[in-house]
PDBQT receptor file of N, H, CA, C and O in Angstrom, charges set to zero:
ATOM      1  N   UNK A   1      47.200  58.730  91.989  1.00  0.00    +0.000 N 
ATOM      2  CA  UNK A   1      46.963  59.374  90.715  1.00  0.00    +0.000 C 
ATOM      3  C   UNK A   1      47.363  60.847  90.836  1.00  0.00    +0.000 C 
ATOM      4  O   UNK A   1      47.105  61.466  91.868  1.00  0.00    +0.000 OA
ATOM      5  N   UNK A   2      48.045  61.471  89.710  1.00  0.00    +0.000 N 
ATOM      6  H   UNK A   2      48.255  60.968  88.872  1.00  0.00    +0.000 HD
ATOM      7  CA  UNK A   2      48.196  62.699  89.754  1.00  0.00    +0.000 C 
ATOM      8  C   UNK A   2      47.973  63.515  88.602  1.00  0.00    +0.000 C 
ATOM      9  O   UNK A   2      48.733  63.363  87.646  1.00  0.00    +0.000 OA
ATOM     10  N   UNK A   3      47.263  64.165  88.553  1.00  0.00    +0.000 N 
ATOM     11  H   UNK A   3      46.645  64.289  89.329  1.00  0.00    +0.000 HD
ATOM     12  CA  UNK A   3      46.859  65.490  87.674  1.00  0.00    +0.000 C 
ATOM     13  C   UNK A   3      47.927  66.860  87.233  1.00  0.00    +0.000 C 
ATOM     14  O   UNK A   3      47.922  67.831  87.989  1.00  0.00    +0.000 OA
ATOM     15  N   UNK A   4      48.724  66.877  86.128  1.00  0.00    +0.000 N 
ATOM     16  H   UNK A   4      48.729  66.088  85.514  1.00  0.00    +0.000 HD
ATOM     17  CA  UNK A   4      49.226  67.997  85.840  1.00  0.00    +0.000 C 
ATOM     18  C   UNK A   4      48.133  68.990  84.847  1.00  0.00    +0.000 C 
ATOM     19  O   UNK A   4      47.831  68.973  83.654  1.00  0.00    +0.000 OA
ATOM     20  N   UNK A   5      47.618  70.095  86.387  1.00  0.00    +0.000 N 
ATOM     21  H   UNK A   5      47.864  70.108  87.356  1.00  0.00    +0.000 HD
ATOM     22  CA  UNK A   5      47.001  70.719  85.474  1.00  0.00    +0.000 C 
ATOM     23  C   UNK A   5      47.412  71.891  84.449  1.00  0.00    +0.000 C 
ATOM     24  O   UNK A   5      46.524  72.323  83.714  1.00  0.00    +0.000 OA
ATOM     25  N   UNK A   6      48.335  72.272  84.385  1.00  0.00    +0.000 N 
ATOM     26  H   UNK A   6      49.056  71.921  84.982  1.00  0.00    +0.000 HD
ATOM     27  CA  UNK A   6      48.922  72.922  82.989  1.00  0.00    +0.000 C 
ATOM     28  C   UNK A   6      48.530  72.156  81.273  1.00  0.00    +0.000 C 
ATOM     29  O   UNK A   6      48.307  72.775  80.233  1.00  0.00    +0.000 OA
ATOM     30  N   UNK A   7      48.554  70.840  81.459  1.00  0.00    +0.000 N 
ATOM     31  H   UNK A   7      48.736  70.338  82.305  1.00  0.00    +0.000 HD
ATOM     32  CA  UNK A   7      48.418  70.132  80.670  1.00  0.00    +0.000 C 
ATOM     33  C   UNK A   7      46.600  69.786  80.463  1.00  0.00    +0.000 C 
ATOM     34  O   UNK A   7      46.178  69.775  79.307  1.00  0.00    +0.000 OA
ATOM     35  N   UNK A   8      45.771  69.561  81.435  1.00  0.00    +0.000 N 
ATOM     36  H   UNK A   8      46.114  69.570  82.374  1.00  0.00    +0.000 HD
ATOM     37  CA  UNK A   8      44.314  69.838  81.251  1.00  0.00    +0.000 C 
ATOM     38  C   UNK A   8      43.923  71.167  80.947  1.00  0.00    +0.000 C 
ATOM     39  O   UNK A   8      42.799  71.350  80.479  1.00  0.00    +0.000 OA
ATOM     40  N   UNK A   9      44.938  72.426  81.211  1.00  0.00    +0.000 N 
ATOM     41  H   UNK A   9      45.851  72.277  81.591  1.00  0.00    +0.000 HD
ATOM     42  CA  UNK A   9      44.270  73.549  81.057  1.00  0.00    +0.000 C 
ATOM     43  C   UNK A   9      44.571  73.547  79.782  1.00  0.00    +0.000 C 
ATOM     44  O   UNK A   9      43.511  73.746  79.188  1.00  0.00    +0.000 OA
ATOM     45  N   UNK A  10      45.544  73.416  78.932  1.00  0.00    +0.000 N 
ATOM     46  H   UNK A  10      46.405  73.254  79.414  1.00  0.00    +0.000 HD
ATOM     47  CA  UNK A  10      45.779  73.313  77.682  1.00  0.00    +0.000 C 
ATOM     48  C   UNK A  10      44.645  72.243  76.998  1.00  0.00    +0.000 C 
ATOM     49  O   UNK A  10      44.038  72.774  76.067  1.00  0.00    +0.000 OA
ATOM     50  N   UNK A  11      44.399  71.388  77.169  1.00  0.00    +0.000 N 
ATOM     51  H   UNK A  11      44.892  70.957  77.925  1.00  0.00    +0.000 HD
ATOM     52  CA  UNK A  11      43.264  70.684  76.709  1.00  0.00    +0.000 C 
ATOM     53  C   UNK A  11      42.417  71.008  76.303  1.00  0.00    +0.000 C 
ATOM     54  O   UNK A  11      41.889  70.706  75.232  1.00  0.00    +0.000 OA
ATOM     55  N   UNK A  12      41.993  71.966  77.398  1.00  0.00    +0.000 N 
ATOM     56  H   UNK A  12      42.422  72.211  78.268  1.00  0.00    +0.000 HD
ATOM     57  CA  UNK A  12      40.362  72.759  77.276  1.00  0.00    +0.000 C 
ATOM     58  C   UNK A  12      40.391  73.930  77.269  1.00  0.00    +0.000 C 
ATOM     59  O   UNK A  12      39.365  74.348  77.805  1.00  0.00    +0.000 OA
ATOM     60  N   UNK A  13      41.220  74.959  76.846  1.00  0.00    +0.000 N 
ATOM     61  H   UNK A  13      42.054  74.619  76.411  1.00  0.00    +0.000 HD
ATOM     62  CA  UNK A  13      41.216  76.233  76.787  1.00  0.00    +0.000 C 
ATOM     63  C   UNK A  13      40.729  76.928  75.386  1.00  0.00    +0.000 C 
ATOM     64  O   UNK A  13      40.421  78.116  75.288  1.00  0.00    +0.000 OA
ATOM     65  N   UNK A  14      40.714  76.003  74.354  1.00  0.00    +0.000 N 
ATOM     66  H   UNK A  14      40.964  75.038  74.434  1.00  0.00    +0.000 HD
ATOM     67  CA  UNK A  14      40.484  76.223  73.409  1.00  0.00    +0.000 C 
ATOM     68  C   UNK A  14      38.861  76.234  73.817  1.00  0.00    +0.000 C 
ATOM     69  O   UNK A  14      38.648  77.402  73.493  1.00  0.00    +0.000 OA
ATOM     70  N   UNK A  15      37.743  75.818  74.236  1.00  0.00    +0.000 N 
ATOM     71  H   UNK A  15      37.916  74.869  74.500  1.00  0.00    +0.000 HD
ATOM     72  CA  UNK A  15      36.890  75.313  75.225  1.00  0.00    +0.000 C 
ATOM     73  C   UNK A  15      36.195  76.978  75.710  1.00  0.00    +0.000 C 
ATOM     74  O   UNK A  15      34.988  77.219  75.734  1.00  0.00    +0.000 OA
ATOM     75  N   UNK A  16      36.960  77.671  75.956  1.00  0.00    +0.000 N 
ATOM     76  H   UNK A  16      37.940  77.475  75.937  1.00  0.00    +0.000 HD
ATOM     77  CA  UNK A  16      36.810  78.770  77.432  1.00  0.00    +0.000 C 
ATOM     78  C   UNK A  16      36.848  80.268  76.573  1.00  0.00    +0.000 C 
ATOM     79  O   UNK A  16      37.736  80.878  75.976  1.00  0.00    +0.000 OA
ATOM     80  N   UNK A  17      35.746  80.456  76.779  1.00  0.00    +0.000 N 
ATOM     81  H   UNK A  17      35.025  79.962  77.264  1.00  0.00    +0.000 HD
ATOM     82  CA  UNK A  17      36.007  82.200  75.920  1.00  0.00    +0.000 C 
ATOM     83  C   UNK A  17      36.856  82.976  76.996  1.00  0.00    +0.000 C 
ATOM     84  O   UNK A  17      37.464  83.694  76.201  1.00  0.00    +0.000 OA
ATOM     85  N   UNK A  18      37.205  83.248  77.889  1.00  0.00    +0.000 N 
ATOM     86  H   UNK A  18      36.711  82.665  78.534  1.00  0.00    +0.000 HD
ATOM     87  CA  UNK A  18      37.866  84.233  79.102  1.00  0.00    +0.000 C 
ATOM     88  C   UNK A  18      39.326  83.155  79.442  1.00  0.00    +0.000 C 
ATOM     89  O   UNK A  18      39.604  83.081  80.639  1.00  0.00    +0.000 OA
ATOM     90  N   UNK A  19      39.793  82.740  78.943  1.00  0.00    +0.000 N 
ATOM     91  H   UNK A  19      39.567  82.800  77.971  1.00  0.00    +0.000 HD
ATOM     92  CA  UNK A  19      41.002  81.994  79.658  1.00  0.00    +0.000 C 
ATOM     93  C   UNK A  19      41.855  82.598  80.708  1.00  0.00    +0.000 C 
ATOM     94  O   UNK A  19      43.060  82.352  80.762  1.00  0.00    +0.000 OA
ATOM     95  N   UNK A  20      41.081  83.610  81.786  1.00  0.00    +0.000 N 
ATOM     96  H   UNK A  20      40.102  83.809  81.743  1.00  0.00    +0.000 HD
ATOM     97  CA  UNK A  20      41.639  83.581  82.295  1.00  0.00    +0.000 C 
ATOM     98  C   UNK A  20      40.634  82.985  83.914  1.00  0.00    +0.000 C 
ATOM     99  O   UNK A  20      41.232  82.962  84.990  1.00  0.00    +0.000 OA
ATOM    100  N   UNK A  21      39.917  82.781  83.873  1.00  0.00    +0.000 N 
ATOM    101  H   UNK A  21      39.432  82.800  82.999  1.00  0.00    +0.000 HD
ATOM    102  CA  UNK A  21      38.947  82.131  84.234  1.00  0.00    +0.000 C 
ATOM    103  C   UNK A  21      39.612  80.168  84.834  1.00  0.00    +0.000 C 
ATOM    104  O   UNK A  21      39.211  79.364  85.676  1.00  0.00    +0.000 OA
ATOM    105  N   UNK A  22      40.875  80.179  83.708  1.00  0.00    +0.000 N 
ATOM    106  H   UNK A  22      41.200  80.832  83.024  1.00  0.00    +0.000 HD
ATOM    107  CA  UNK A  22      41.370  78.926  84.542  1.00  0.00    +0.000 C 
ATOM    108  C   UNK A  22      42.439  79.209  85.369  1.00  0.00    +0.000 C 
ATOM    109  O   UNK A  22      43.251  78.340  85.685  1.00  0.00    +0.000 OA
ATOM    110  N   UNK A  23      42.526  80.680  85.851  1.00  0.00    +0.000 N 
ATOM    111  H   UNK A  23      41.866  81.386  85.595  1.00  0.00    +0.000 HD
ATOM    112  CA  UNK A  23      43.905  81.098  86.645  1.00  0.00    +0.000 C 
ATOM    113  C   UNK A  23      43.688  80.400  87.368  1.00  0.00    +0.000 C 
ATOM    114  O   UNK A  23      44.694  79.720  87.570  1.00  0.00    +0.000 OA
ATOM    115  N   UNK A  24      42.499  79.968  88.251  1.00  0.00    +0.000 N 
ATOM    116  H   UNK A  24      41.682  80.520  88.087  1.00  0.00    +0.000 HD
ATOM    117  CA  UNK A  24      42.000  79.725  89.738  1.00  0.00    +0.000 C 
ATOM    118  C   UNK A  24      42.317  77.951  89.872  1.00  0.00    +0.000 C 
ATOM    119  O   UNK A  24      42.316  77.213  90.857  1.00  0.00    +0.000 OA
ATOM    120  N   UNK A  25      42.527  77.737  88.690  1.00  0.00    +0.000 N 
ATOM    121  H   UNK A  25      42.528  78.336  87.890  1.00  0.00    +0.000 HD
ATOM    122  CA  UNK A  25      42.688  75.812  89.117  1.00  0.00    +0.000 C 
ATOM    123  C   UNK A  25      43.856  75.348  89.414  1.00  0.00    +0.000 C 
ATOM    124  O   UNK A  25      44.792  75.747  88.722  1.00  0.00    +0.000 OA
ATOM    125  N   UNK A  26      44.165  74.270  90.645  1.00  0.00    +0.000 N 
ATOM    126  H   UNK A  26      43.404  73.946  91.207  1.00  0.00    +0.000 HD
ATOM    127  CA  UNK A  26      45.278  74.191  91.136  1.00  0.00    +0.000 C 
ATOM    128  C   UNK A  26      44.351  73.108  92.184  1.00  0.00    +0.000 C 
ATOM    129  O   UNK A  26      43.188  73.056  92.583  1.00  0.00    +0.000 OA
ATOM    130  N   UNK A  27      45.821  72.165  92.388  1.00  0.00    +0.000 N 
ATOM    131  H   UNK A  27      46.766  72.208  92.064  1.00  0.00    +0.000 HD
ATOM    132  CA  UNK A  27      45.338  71.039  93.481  1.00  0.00    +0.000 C 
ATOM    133  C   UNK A  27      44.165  71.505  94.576  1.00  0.00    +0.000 C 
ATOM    134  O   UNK A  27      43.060  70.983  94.721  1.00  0.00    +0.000 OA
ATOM    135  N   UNK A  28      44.543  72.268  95.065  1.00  0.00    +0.000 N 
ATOM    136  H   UNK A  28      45.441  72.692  94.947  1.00  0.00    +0.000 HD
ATOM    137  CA  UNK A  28      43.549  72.984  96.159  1.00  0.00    +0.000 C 
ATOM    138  C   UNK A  28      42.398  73.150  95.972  1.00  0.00    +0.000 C 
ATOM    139  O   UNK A  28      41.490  72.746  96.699  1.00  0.00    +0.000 OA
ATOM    140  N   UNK A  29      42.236  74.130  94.380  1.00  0.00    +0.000 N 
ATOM    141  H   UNK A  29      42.973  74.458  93.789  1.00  0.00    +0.000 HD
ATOM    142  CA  UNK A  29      40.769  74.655  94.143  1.00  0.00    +0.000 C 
ATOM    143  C   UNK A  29      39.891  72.988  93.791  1.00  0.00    +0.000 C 
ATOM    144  O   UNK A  29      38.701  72.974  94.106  1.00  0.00    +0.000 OA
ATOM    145  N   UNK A  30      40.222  72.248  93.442  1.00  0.00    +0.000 N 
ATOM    146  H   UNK A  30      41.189  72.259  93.187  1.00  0.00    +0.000 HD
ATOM    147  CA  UNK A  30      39.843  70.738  93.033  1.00  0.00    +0.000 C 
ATOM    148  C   UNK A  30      39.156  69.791  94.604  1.00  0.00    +0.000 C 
ATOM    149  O   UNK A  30      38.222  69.030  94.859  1.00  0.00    +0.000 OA
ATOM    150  N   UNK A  31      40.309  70.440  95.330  1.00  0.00    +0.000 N 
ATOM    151  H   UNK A  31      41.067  71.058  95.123  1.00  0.00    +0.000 HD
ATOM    152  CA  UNK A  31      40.363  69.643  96.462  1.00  0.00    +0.000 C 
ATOM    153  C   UNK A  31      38.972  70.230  97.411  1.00  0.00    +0.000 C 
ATOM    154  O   UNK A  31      38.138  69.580  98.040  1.00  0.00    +0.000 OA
ATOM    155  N   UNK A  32      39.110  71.660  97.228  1.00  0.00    +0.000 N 
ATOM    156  H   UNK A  32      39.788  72.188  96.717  1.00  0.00    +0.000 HD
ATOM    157  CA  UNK A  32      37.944  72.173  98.187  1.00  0.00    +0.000 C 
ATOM    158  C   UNK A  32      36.657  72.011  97.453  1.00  0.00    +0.000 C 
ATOM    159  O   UNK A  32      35.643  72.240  98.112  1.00  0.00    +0.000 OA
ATOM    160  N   UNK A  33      36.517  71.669  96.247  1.00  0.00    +0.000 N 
ATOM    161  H   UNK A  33      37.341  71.483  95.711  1.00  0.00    +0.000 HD
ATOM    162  CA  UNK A  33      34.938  71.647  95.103  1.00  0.00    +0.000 C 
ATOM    163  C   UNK A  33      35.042  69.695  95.417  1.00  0.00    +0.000 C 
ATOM    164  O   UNK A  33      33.908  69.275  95.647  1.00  0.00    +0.000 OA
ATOM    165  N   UNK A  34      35.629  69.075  95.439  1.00  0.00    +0.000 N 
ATOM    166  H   UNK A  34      36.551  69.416  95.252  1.00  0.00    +0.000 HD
ATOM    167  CA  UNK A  34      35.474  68.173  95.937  1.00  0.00    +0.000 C 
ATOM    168  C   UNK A  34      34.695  67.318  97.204  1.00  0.00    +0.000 C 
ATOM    169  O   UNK A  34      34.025  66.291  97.305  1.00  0.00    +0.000 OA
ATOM    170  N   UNK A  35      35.197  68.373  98.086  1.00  0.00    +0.000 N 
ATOM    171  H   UNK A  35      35.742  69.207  98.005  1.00  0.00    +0.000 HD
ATOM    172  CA  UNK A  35      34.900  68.597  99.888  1.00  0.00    +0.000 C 
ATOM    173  C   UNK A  35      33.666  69.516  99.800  1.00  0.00    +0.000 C 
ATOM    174  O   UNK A  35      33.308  69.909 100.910  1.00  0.00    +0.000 OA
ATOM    175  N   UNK A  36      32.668  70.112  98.417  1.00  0.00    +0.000 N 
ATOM    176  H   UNK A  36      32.959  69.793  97.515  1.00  0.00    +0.000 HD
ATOM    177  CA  UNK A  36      31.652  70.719  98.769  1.00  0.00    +0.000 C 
ATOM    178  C   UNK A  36      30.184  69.960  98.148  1.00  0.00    +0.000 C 
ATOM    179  O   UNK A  36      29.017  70.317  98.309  1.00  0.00    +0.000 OA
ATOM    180  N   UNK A  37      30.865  68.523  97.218  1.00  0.00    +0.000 N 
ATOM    181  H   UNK A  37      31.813  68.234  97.088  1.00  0.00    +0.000 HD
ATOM    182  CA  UNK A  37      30.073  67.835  96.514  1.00  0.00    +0.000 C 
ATOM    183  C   UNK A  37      29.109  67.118  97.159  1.00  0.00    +0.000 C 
ATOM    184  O   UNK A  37      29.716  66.077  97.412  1.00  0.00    +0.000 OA
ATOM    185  N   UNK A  38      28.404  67.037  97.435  1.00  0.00    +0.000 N 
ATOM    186  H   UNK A  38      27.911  67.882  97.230  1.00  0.00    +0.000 HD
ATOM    187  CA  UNK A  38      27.224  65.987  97.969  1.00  0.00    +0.000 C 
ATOM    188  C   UNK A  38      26.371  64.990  97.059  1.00  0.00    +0.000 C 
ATOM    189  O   UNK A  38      25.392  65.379  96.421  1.00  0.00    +0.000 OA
ATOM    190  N   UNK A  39      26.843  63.625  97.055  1.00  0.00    +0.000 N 
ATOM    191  H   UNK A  39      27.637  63.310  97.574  1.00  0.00    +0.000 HD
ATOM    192  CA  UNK A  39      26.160  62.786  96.760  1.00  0.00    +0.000 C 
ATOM    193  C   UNK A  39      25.172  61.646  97.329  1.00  0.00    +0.000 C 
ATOM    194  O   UNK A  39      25.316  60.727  98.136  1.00  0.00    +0.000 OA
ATOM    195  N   UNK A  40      24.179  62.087  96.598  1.00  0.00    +0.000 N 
ATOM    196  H   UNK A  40      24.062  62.834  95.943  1.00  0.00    +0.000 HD
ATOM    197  CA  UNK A  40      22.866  61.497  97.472  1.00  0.00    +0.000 C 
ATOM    198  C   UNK A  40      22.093  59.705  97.242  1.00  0.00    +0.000 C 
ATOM    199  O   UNK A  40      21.130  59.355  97.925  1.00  0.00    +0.000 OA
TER     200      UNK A  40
């Protein structure tokens, strides 16, 4: 599966009072909030 996030950030930006707040999303930032989730 692959995620183009240009296209989710457009989704939800309308969503986001500071748009710049989605500078930070990118495969990586996903990947490491992923690797910090704990399910119990």
């Amino acid at each position: 599966m692959s995620i183009l996030f240009d296209s989710v950030k457009e989704d939800v930006i309308r969503f986001i009072a500071d748009d710049q707040k989605l500078a930070i999303w990118s495969p990586n930032y996903f990947k490491d909030l992923i690797q910090k989730m704990k399910f119990e």
